[in-house]
C-alpha positions as CSV (number, residue, x, y, z in Angstrom):
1,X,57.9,-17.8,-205.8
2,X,59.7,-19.5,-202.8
3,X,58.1,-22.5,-201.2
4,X,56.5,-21.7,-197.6
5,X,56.9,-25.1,-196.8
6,X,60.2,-26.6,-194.9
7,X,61.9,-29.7,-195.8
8,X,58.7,-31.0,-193.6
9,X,56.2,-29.9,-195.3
10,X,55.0,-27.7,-192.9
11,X,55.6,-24.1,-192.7
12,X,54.8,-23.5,-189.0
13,X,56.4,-26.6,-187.4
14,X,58.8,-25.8,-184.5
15,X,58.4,-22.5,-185.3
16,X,57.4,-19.6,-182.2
17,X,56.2,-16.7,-184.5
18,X,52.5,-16.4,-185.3
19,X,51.1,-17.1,-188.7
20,X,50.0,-13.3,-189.1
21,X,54.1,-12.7,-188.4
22,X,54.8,-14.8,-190.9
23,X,52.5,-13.9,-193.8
24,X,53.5,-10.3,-193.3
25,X,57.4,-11.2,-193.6
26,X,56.8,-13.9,-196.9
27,X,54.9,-11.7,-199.1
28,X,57.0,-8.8,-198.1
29,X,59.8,-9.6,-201.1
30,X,56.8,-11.0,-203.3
31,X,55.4,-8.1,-205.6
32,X,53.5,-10.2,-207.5
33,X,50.8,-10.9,-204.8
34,X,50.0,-7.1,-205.4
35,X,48.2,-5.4,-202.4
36,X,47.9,-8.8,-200.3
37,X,50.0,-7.7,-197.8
38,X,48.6,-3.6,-197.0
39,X,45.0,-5.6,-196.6
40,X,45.8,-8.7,-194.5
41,X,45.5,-6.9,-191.1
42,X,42.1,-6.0,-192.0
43,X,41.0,-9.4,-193.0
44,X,42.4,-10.8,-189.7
45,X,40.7,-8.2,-187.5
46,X,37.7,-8.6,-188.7
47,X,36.8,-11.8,-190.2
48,X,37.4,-14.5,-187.4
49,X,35.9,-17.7,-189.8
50,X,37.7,-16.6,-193.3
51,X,40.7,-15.9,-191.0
52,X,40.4,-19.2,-189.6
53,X,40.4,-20.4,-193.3
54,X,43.5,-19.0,-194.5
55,X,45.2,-20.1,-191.5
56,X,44.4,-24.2,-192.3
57,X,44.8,-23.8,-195.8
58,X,48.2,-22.0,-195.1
59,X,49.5,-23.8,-191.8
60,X,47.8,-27.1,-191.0
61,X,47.9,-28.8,-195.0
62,X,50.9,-30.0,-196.9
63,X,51.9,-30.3,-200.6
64,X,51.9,-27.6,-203.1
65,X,48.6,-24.8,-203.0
66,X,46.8,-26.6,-205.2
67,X,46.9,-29.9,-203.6
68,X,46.3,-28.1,-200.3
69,X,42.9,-26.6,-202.4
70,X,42.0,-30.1,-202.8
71,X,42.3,-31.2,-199.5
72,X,40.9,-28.1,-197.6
73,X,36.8,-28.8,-197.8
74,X,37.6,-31.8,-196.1
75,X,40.2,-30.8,-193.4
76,X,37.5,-28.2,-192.6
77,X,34.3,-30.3,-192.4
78,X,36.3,-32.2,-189.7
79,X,38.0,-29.7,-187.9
80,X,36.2,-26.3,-188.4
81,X,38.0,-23.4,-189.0
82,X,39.1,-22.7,-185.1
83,X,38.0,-19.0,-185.4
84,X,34.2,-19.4,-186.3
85,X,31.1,-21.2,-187.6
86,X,30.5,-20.0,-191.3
87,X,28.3,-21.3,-194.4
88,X,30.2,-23.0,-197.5
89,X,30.0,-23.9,-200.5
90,X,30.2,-26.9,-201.8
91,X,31.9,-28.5,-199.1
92,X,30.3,-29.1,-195.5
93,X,27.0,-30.3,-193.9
94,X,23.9,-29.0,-194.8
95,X,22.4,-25.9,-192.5
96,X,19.7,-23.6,-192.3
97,X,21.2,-21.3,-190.4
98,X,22.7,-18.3,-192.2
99,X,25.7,-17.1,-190.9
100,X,27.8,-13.7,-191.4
101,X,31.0,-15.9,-193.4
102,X,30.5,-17.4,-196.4
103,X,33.6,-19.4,-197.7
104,X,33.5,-21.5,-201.0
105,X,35.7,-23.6,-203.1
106,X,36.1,-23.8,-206.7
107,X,38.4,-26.2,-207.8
108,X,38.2,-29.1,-210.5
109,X,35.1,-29.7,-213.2
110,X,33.4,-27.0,-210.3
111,X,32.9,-23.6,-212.7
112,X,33.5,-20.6,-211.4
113,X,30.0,-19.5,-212.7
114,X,28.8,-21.6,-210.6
115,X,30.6,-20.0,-207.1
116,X,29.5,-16.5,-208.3
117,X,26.2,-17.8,-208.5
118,X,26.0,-19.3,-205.0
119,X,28.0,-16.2,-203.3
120,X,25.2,-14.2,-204.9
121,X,22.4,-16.2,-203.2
122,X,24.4,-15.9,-199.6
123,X,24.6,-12.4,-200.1
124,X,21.3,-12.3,-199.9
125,X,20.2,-14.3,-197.3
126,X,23.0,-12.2,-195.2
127,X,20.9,-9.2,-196.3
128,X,17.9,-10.7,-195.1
129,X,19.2,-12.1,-191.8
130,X,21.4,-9.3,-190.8
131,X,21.0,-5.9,-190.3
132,X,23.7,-3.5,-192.4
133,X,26.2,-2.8,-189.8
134,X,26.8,-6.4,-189.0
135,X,30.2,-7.3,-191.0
136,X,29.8,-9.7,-193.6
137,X,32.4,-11.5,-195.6
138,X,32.6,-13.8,-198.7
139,X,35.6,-15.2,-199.7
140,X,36.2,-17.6,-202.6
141,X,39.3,-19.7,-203.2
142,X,39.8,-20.8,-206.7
143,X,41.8,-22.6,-209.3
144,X,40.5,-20.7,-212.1
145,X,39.0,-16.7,-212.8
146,X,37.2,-15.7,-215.4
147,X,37.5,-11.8,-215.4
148,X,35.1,-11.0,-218.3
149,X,32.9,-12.9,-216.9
150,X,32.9,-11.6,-213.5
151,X,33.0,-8.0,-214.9
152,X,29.9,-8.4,-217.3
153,X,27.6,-10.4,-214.6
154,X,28.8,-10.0,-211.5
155,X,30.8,-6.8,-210.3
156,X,28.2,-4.1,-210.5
157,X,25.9,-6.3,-208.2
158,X,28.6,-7.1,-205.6
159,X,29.8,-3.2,-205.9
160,X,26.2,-2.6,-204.5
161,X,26.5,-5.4,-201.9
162,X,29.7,-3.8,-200.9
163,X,28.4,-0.7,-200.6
164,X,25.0,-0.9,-199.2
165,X,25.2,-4.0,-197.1
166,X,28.2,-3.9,-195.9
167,X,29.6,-7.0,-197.4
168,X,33.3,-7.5,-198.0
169,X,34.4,-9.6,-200.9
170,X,38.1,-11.3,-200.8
171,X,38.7,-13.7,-203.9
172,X,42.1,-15.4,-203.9
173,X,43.4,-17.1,-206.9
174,X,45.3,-20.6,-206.4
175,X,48.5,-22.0,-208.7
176,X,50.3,-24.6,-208.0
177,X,53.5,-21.8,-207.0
178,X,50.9,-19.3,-204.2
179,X,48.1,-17.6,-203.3
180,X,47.3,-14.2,-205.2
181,X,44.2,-11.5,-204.7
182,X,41.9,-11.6,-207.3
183,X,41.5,-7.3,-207.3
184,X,38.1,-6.5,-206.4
185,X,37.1,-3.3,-204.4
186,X,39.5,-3.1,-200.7
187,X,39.6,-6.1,-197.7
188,X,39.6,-2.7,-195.6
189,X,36.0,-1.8,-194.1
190,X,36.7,1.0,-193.2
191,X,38.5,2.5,-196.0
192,X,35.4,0.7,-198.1
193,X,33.0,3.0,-196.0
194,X,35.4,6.0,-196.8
195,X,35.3,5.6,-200.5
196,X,33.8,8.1,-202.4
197,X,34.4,8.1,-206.0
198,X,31.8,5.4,-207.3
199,X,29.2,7.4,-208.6
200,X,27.4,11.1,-207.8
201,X,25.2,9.4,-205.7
202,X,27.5,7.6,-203.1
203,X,28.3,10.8,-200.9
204,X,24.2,10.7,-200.1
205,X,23.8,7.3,-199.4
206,X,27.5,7.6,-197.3
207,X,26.2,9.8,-195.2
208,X,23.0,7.3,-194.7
209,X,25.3,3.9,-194.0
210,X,27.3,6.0,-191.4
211,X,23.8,7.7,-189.8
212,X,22.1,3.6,-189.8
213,X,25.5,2.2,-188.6
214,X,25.3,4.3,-185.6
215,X,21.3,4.3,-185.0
216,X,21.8,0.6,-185.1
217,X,24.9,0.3,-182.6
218,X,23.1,2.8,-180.3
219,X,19.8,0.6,-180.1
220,X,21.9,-2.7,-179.8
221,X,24.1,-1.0,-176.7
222,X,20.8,-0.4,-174.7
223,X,19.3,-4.2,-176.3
224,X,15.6,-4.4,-174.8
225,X,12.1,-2.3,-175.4
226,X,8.8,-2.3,-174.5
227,X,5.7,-0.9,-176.1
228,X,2.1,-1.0,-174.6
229,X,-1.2,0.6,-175.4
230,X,-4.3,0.9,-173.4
231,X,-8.1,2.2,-174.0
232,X,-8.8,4.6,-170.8
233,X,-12.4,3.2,-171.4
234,X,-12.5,0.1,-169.6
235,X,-15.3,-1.0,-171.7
236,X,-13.0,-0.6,-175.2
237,X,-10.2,-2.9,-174.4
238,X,-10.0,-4.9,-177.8
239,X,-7.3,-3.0,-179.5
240,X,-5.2,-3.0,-175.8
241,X,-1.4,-4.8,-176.3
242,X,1.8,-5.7,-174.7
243,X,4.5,-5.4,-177.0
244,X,8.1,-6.7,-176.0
245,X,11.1,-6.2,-178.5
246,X,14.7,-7.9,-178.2
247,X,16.8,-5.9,-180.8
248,X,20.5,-8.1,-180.3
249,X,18.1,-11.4,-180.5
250,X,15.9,-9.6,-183.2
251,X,12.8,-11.5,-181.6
252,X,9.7,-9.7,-180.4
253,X,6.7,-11.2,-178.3
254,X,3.4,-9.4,-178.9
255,X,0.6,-9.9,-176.4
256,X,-3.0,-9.0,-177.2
257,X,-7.0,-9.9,-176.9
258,X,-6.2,-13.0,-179.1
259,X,-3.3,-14.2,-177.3
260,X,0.8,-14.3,-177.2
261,X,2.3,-14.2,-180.3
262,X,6.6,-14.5,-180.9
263,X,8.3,-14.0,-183.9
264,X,11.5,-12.3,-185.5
265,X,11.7,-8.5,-186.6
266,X,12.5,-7.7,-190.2
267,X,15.9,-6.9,-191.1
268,X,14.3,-3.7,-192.5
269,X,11.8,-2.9,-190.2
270,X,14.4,-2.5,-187.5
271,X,16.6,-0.8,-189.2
272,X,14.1,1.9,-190.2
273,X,13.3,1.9,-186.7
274,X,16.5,2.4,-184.7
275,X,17.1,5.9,-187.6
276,X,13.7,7.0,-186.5
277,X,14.4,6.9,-182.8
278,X,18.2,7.7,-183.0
279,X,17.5,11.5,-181.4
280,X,15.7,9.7,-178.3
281,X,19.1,8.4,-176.5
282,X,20.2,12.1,-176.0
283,X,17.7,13.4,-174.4
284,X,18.1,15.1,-170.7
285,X,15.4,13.6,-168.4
286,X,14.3,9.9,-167.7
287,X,10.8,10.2,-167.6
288,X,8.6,12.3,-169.9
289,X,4.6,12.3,-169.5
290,X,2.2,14.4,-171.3
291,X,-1.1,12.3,-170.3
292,X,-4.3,14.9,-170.5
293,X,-7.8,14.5,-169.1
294,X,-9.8,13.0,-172.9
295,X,-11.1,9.8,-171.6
296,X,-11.7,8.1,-174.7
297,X,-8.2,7.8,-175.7
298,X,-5.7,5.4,-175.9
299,X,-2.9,5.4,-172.9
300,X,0.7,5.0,-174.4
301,X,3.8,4.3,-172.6
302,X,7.5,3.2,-174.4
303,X,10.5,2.1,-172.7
304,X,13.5,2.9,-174.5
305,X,16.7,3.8,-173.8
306,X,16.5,3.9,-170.3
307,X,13.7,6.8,-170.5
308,X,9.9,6.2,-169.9
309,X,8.0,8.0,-172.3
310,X,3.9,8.1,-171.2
311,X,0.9,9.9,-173.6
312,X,-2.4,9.8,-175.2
313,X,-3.6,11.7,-177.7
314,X,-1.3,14.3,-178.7
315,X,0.2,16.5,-181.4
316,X,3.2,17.4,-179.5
317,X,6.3,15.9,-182.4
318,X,8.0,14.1,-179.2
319,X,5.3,11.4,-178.9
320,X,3.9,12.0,-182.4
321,X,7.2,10.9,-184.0
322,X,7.8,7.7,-181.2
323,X,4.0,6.5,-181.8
324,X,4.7,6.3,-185.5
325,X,8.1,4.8,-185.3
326,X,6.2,1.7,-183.0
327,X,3.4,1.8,-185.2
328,X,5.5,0.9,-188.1
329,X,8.0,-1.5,-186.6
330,X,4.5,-3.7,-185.3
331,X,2.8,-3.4,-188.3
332,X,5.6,-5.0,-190.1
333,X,5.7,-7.9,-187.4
334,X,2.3,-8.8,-189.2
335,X,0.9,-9.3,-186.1
């Protein structure tokens, strides 16, 4: 394979074109990196920190790949990537914060075992954090691939993480002569979303990624909720609240008899939420009220969307279906 270096050392000194340019026109002639090339666009566009990545490792370090493996963790914990803030592995300084990029390293007396392990454990605390139609990437650079190992322990539960969480996975092998893909599943979201041949199963639960994608991306446009009930009996005012929801933070404030409680909503718990109220965007009107004359029932009124909806007791499937949709977020807020 040719060197991307120039008698320099550095394949982007005094040079105009952009490094996206110039990875498309160096692996063109290079059949051995496979399908690098038909998914690079897609890594770019959508993963600003891993993207960030490959343009140090490839760009700003000198010597041959592996040597520029060795010295990446570090250029990185000084630098950052210039695209993104992301979690590592097991380079960088210590966080608690769980971002949507997860890069890690495996080089030297570091077992690849070990990397699988740790991409595992992000994968789920991106679950946890994030809701499903947030993109997620892990990528893993590495010196060394164990594919019967990865195949036996590993694939079926990142296949799952691809396909129900919306992960992308991009594992690139590093020799001393390049950088190759490791094949595993497509860099492309959207053709991963499109796939259909997994199992009997997959069209179904297609169907239900698209349907939450779009609840979620709906409820995130508009942002901001509210949520309040109140006894008509102005005797009976224990079980009165004031409930406040901030779906692009994920934060909610909850005000009742026993105070002012904050807190963040469940991954989950939203999500289930924004598919149960996905119809209410479309409707007509801005204001819908169906409040009748039984004075020992509890006032309702919901703000979402832009429309006002105001009830009490009622069997009409409008309000019956928005009451239990509240009901269930708050009583996951443990509140």
């Amino acid at each position: 394979m040719a060197d991307m270096r120039n008698e320099n050392g550095n394949p982007f000194e005094n040079r105009e074109d952009s490094y996206e340019n110039y990875v498309r026109e160096f692996y063109a002639d290079n059949p051995d990196i496979g399908s690098l090339l038909a998914r690079w666009d897609a890594v770019l566009e959508t993963s600003g920190g891993c993207a960030g990545v490959i343009d140090v490792f490839a760009s700003d370090l000198s010597g041959t790949y592996t040597e520029r493996l060795d010295k990446l963790g570090e250029h990185l914990e000084k630098n950052g990537t210039g695209r993104g803030i992301i979690n590592t592995y097991p380079f960088g300084r210590p966080t608690r914060e769980i971002y949507p990029e997860f890069v890690a390293i495996c080089k030297g007396k570091t077992t690849i075992k070990n990397v699988l392990n740790k991409a595992e454990d992000q994968c789920e605390k991106m679950i946890r954090r994030y809701p499903r139609h947030v993109d997620k990437t892990v990528m893993i650079l590495t010196d060394k691939w164990d594919d019967s190992l990865f195949k036996s322990d590993y694939a079926g539960t990142f296949i799952n993480y691809a396909n129900r969480e919306n992960i992308v996975f991009i594992f690139l092998l590093i020799t001393d002569f390049g950088m190759s893909r490791i094949p595993f599943l497509t860099w492309n979201r959207r053709r991963l979303l499109d796939r259909g041949s997994w199992n009997v199963a997959w069209g179904a639960r297609h169907r239900a990624k698209e349907e939450l994608m779009t609840a979620m991306d709906t409820l995130m446009q508009y942002g901001r909720c509210l949520y309040w009930k109140r006894s008509k009996r102005a005797d009976n005012r224990d079980n009165d609240f004031h409930c406040k929801f901030d779906f692009e933070l994920q934060e909610y404030s909850f005000e009742s008899k026993s105070g002012l409680k904050y807190g963040e909503i469940p991954v989950r718990a939203l999500e289930k939420f924004a598919v149960a109220v996905r119809g209410y965007v479309n409707l007509p009107e801005t204001l819908y009220e169906k409040n009748g004359e039984e004075k020992d029932s509890d006032l309702h009124v919901a703000e979402i969307f832009g429309r006002q909806f105001i009830w009490d007791k009622t069997e009409d499937p409008l309000y019956a279906k928005l009451e239990k949709a509240f009901d269930d977020l708050i009583k996951a807020l443990k509140v």
